[in-house]
C-alpha positions in Angstrom: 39.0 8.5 29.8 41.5 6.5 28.4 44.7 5.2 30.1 47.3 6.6 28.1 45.0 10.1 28.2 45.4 10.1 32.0 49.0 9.1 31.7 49.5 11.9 29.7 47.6 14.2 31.8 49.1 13.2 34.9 52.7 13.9 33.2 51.4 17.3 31.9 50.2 18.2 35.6 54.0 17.2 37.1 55.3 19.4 34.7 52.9 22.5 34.9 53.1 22.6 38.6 56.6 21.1 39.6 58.4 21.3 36.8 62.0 21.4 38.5 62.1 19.0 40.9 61.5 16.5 38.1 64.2 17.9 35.4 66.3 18.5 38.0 66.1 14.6 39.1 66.7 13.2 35.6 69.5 16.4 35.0 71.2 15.9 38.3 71.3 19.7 39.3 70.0 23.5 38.3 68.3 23.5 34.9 67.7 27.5 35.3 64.5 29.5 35.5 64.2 29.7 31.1 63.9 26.1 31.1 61.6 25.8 34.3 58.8 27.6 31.9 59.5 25.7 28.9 58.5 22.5 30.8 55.3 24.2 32.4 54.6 25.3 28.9 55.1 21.7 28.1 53.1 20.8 30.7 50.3 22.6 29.5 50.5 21.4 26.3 50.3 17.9 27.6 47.3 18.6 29.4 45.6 19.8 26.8 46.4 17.4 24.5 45.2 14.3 27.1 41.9 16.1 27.6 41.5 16.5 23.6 42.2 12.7 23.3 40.9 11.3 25.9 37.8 10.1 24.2 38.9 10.4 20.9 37.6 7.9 18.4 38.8 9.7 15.4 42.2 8.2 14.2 42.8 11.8 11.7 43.0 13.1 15.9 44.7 10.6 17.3 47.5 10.7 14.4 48.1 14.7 14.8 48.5 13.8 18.5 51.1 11.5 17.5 52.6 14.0 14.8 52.9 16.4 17.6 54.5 14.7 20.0 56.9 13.4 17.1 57.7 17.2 15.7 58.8 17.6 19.4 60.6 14.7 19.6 62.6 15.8 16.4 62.9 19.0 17.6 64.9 17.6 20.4 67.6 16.3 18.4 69.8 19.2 17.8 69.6 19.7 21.8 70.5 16.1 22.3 74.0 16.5 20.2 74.7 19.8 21.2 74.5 20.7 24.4 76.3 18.0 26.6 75.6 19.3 29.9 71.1 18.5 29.7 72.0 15.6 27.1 70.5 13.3 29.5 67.0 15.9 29.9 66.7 15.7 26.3 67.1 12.5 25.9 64.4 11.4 28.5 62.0 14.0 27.0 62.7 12.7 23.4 61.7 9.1 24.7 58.9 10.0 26.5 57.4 12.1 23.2 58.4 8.8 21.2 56.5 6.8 23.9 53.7 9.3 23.7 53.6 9.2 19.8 54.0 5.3 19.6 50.7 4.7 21.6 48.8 6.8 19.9 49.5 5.1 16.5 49.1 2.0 18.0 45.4 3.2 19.2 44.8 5.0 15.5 45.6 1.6 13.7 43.7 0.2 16.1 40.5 1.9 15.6 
């Protein structure tokens, strides 16, 4: 399995199973229960997404796993001007999804 597979994974799992304890450290209090199951959703995703590229050798795969995690990233834009009191969730989750997207590139050009 790749590194940045397991990376992924092991983000997806903090997510799925303690999603609150690591939004709330980054958001520095309550984030509420809506948002508690959009990161286990989240996490989910992740997890599924490490174990379909985590022995990937197809760049076409590894650039839709990169296109995904940069739809997210864009989707987190709107959030990231509008809503003051997360700003700093959004922006930690849009830099991780950029981070996520980068290195899967990197590994598509690479092939």
């Amino acid at each position: 399995m790749r590194r940045a597979a397991l990376v992924r994974a092991a983000y997806g799992a903090v997510l799925l199973l303690a999603p609150d304890s690591l939004v709330e450290g980054v958001a520095g209090g309550e984030t509420g229960r809506v948002f508690s199951v959009l990161r286990r959703l989240l996490g989910v995703r992740h997890l599924l997404q490490a174990f379909v590229l985590r022995d990937a050798e197809c760049s076409l795969a590894k650039g839709a796993g990169a296109g995904t995690d940069l739809i997210h990233a864009a989707s987190l834009l709107p959030f990231v001007a509008l809503d003051g009191s997360k700003r700093r969730v959004y922006v930690v989750d849009f830099v991780v999804e950029v981070a996520f997207a980068a290195v899967d590139v990197r590994s598509a050009l690479n092939d």
